[in-house]
C-alpha positions as CSV (number, residue, x, y, z in Angstrom):
1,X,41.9,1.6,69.3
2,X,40.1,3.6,66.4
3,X,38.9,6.9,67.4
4,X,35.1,5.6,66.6
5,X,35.7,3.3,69.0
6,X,37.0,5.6,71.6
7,X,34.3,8.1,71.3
8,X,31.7,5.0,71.6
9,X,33.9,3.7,75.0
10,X,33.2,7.2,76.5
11,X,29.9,7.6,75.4
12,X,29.5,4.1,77.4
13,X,31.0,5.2,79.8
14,X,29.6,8.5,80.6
15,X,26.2,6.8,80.4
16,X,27.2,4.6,83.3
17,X,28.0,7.7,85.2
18,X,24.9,9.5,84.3
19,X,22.6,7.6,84.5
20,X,24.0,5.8,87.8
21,X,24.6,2.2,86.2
22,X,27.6,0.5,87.3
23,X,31.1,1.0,86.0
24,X,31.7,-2.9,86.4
25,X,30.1,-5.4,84.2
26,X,30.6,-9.3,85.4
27,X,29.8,-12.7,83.8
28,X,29.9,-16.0,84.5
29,X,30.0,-18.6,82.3
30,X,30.4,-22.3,83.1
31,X,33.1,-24.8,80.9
32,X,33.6,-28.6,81.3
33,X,35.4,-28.8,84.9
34,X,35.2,-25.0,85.7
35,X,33.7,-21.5,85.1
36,X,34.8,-18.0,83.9
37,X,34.7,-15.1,85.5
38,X,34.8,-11.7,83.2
39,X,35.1,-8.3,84.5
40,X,35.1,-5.0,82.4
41,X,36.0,-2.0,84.0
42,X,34.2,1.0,82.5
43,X,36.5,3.5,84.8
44,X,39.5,4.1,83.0
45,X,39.2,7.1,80.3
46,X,41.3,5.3,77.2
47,X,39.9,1.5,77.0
48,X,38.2,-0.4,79.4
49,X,40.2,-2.5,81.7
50,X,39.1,-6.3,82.0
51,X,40.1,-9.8,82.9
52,X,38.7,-12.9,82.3
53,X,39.7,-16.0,84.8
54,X,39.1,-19.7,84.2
55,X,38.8,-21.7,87.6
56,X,38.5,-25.4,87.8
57,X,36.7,-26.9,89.9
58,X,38.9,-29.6,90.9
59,X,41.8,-26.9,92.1
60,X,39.6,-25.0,94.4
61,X,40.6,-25.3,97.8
62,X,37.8,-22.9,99.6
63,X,35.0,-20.7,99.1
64,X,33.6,-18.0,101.1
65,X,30.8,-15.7,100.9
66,X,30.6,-12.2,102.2
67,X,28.8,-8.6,101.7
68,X,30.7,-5.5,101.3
69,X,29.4,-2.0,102.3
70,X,28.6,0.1,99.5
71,X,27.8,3.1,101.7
72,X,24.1,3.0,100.3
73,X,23.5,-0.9,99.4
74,X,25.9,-4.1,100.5
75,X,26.8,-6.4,97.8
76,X,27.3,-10.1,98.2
77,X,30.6,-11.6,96.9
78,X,32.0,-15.0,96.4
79,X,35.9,-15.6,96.3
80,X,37.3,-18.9,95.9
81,X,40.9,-19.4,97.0
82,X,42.4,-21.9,94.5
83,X,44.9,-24.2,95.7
84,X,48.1,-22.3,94.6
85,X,47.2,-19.2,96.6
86,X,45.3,-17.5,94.2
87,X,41.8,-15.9,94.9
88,X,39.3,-14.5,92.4
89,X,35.4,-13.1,93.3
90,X,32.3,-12.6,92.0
91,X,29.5,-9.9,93.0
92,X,26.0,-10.8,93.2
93,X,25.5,-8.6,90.3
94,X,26.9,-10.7,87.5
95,X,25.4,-12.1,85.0
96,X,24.3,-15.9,85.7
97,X,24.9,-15.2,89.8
98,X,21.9,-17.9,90.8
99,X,22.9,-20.2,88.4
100,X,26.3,-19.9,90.2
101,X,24.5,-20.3,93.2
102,X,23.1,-23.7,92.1
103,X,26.6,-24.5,90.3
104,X,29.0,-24.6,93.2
105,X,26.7,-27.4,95.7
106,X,26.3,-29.1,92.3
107,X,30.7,-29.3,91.7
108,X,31.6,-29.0,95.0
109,X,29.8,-31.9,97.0
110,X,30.6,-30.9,100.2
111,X,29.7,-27.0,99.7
112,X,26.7,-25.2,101.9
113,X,23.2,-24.8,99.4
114,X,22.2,-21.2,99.2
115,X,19.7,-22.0,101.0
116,X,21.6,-22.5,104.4
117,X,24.2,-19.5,104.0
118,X,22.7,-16.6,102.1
119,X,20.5,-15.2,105.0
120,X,23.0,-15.2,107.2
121,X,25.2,-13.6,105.3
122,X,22.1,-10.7,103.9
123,X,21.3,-10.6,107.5
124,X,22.5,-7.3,108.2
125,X,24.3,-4.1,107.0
126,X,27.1,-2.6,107.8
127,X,28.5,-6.4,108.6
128,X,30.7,-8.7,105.9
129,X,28.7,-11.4,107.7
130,X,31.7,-13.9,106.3
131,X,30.7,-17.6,106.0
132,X,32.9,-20.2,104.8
133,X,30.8,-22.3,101.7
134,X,33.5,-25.0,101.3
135,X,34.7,-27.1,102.4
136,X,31.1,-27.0,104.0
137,X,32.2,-26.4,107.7
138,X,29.5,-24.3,108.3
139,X,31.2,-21.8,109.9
140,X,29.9,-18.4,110.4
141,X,31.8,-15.1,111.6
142,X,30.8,-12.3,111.7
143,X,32.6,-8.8,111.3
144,X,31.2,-5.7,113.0
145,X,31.3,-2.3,112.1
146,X,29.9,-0.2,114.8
147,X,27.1,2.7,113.9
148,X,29.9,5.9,114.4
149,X,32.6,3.6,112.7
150,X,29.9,3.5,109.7
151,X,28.9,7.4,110.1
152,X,32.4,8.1,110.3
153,X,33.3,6.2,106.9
154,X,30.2,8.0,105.1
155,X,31.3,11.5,105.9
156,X,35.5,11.0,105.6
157,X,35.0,12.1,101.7
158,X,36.5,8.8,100.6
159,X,34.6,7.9,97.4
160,X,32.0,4.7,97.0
161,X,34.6,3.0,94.6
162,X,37.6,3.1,97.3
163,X,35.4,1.8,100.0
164,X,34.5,-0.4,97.8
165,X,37.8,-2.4,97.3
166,X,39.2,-2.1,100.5
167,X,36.1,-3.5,101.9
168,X,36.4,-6.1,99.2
169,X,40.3,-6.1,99.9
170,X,39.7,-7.2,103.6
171,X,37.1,-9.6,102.8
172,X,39.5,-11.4,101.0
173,X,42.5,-11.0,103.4
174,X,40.2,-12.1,105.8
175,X,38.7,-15.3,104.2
176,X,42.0,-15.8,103.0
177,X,43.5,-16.0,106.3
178,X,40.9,-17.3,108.7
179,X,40.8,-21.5,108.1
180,X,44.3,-21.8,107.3
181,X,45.2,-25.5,104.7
């Protein structure tokens, strides 16, 4: 990387911290017989970390919905577990999210709308509110957190990012493991 470009990365990146943007930026973008999924990662202080996943539709083999706690918002992820074992998300805050949203009912014939799962899953905080989109079993379960579980978690000094994937971390270990093939 060329030094110009370094000093531009950390200006980036020390805007995202200062101005309290998000140090993640997703995309979606949809292909004949699948989407990508980019992620750049504004954290790391050389060059920004990112992957970019293709996923066909044809070798997903479930897809579940879920909100993570963020101590002061929840965000709303998809992961779709792929039929070799592999899983890979998407927050509510990437780019093209409704048009995923309309996608996925549209590939997937037997997948819940938006319509019959995303309330139940915004419902309430604190809750990963887990529901199973496809196959479209409509299955709901929901994960607790009770209020001095949550007040113990805001004041243990573990940062928002941490939280953040191991909530996002058991959301897929759950999914992963609760219909099993």
């Amino acid at each position: 990387m060329k030094f110009r470009d370094f000093i531009r990365y950390r200006i980036e990146a020390g805007k995202r911290g200062f101005l309290l943007r998000p140090a993640d930026d997703w995309q979606v973008s949809f292909q004949p017989g699948g989407l990508v999924i980019s992620h750049i990662d504004y954290r790391p202080f050389l060059a920004p970390g990112g992957s970019e996943n293709f996923v066909a539709w044809s070798e997903i083999e479930r897809v579940f919905a879920g909100q993570t706690d963020d101590f002061t918002w929840d965000t709303i992820w998809i992961t779709f577990i792929l039929k070799d074992g592999a899983s890979c998300s998407v927050p509510e805050t990437a780019k093209r999210w409704d048009q995923l949203l309309d996608q996925i009912p549209a590939n997937l014939r037997t997948a819940l709308r938006k319509e019959s799962w995303l309330p139940q899953v915004m419902r309430t905080a604190f809750d990963s509110n887990i529901t199973q989109l496809y196959p479209g079993l409509g299955c709901m379960v929901t994960c607790t957190t009770p209020p001095f579980r949550a007040a113990v978690r805001l004041n243990s000094g573990v940062s928002g990012h941490e939280a953040t994937k191991r909530s996002h971390l058991h959301l897929r270990q759950f999914a992963g493991g609760l219909w099993p093939s």
